[in-house]
Every structure is written in C-alpha cells, then in structure tokens.
C-alpha positions in Angstrom: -19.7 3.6 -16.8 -18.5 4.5 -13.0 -19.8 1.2 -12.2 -17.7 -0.5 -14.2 -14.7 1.6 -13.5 -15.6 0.3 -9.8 -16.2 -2.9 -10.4 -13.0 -3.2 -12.5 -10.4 -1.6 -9.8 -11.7 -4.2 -7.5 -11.3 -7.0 -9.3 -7.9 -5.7 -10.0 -7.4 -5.1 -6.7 -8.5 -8.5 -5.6 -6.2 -10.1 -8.3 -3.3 -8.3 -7.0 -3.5 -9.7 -3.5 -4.4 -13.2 -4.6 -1.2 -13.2 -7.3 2.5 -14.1 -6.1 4.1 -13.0 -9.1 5.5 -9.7 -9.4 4.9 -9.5 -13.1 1.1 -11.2 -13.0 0.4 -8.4 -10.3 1.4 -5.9 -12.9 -0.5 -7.4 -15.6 -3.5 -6.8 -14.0 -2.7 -3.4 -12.4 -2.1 -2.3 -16.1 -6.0 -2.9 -16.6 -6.3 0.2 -14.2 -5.3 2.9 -16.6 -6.9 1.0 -19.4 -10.5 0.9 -18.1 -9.9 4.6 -17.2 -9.1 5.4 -20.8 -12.1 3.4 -22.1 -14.6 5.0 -19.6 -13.5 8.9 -20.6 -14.2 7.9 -24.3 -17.9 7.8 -23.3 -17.9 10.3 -19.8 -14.3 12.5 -19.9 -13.5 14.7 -16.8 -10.2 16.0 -15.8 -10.2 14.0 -12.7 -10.1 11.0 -14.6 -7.7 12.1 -17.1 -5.5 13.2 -14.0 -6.3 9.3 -12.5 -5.3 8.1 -15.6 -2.3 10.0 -15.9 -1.1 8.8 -12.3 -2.0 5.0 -13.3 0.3 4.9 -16.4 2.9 6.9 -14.7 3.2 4.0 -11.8 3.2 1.5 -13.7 5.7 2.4 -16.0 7.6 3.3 -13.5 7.1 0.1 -11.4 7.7 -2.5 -14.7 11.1 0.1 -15.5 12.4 -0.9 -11.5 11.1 -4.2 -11.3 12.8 -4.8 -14.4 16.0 -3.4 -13.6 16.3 -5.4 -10.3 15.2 -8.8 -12.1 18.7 -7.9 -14.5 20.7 -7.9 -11.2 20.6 -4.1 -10.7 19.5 -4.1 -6.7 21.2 0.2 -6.5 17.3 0.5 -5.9 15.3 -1.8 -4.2 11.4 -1.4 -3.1 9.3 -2.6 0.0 8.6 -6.6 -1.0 4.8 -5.6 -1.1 5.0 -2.0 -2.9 2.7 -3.6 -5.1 0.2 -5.3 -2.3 0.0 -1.3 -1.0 -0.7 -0.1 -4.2 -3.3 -2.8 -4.8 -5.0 -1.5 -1.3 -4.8 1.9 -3.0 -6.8 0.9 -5.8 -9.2 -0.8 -3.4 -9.6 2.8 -1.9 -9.9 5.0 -5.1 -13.3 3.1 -6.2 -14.7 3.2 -2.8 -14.4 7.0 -3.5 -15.6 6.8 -6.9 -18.8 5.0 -5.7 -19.4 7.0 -2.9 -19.1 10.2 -5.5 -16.1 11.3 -3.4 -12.6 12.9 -4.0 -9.6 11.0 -4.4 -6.7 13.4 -4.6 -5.4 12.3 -1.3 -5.2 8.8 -2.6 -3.3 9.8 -5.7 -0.8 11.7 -3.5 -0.7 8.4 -1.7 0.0 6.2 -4.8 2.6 9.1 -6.6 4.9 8.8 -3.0 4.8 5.3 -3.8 6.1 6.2 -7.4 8.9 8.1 -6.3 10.2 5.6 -3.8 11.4 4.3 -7.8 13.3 6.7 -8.8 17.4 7.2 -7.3 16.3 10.4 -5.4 13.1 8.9 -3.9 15.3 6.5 -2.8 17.9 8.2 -1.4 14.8 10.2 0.5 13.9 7.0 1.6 17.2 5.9 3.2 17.2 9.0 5.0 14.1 8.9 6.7 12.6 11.4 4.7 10.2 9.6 2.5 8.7 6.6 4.0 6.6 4.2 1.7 3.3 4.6 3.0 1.3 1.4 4.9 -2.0 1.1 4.4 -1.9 -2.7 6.1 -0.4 -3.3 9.4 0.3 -6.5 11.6 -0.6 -6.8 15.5 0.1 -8.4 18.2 -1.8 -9.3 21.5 -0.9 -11.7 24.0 -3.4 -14.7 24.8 -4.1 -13.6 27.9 -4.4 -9.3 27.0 -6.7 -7.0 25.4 -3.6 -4.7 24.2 -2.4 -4.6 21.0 1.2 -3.8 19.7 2.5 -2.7 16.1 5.8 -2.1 17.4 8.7 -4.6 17.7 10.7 -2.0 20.2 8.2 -1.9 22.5 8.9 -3.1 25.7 6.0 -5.6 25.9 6.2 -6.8 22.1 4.4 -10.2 22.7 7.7 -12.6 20.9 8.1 -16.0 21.5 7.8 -17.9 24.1 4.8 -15.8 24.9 1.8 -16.9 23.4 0.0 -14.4 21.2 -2.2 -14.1 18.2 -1.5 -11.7 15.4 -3.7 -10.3 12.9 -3.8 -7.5 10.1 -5.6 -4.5 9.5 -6.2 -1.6 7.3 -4.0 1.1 9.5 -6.2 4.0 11.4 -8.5 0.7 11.8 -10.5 0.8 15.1 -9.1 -2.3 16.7 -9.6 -2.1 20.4 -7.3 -1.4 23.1 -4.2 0.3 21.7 -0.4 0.1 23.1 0.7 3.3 25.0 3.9 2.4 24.5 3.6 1.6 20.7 1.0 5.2 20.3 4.4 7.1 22.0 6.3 5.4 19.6 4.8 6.5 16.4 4.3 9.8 18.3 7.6 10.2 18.8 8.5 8.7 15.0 10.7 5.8 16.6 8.3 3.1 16.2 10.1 -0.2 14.4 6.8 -1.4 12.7 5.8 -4.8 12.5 6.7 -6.1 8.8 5.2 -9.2 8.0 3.5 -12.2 9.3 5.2 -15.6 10.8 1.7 -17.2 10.6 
C-alpha cells in the first residue's frame, strides 16, 4: 500500500507541474489526502492520519483563497506558483515514504505554505516575517563564467545585454561555482531572489 501511496503523490505531483490551471492543479492535489485516507483503511498509523490531516487542511484552505481572489477579493494574494511549491512538496514527502524516512520537516514546510492563506499569515508575510518557502530557484551564469547568481541585486547579476544562460534547480542543489556576492546576500537576508524565467 506505501507503494501506491508513492506512486500516487508523484503522479500528482507530476500533474501539478504539467497543468496551467489553478483549479485542474487542485483537482489533482485533492487526490493527495484521498489516497491517504484509502491506504490507512488497510495500514493506519498516526503519521498518516497526521499527513492526512495536513493535506485536507491545505487544500481547503487553498480552494477557500483561490476562490475568494477569482470573486475579485485580491486583500490576500499568494506567490503565482504556491501551488508549483507545494507540488515539489509532495514530490518530497514520497521520496521519504519510500526511503522509510520521516517527513515532519516537510509538513512544517507545506503548513507555512498554509498560513501564508490566512489574513495574519499574510500580514506576516508583508512584514518579512514569514516568507513562502522555495523549493525551486532560477540561475544565472554568463556565457563566458563558471559563477552562478540567484540574486538580481548583486552587482554582477548577468542582465541583458550580457549573454547568459539561466536554469532551475531544486534549492541547496549542488550546482557548481556559487556567487560570493549572492551567498553574502542570503547571509545577510537582503538577497532579491530571482522569480521566474524570461526563457
């Protein structure tokens, strides 16, 4: 039954990525909590029943804010891919439940992402407090470097008309030669992270 519960989440996951619509990505994040439910009719344990419990709770509280803002109501507003992050969060939860491993951490991950829905989360948010976690990040290196940047303040951000070649990674990825610049950055939290692709 683990298997399945596995093989489920990444087929969810995958679906999420694939899908444009915010409702469609929902749909099929909703089969999260459902396979859990099914599985602990045949093999209950209170981490699943605790996984479970966090898997409803987002995505009723994802369809109650995604609802609101498609009726105009933009008080609250979320990262444009909340739900891409929380797809690479399911990704991660059934690499620990194949490998037999906890997944707490990963739930902690996924309830911050949760809050971010609610009017305090929000306001958290707007003050720095709470950040939406990013599991995904987007580089830069020049053409002609080895170097690569995540931050659009740095000094040596590779920006047009420099030639450079951009690509995305899972974040605490080993990628190579990292930006001093950009690592004092995020050291010193004033890093203005790179948030999407032009390519």
């Amino acid at each position: 039954m683990r298997s399945a519960l596995v093989s489920e989440f990444r087929l969810v996951q995958n679906n999420m990525l694939d899908e444009e619509n915010v409702n469609k990505k929902l749909f099929w994040y909703s089969a999260t909590y459902s396979m859990v439910n099914r599985v602990m009719n045949f093999d209950y344990n209170p981490s699943l029943q605790f996984l479970h419990f966090v898997l409803q709770t987002s995505y009723n509280a994802y369809r109650h804010r995604t609802s609101q803002i498609a009726k105009g109501d933009i008080t609250i507003t979320l990262p444009s891919d909340f739900l891409d992050r929380t797809a690479h969060l399911i990704g991660e939860i059934a690499n620990a439940i194949e490998s037999n491993e906890p997944f707490y951490d990963i739930l902690q991950t996924l309830s911050n992402l949760i809050y971010l829905t609610s009017g305090n989360g929000y306001y958290q948010s707007l003050k720095g407090i709470v950040v939406a976690p990013r599991l995904i990040m987007f580089y830069r290196q020049k053409i002609d470097s080895d170097i690569w940047h995540w931050c659009i303040n740095c000094s040596n951000w590779p920006d047009a008309p420099v030639s450079y070649t951009e690509r995305q990674f899972k974040k605490g990825s080993k990628i190579g030669k990292l930006c001093k610049e950009c690592l004092a950055n995020e050291g010193a939290e004033i890093c203005i992270e790179h948030e999407y692709s032009h390519e």
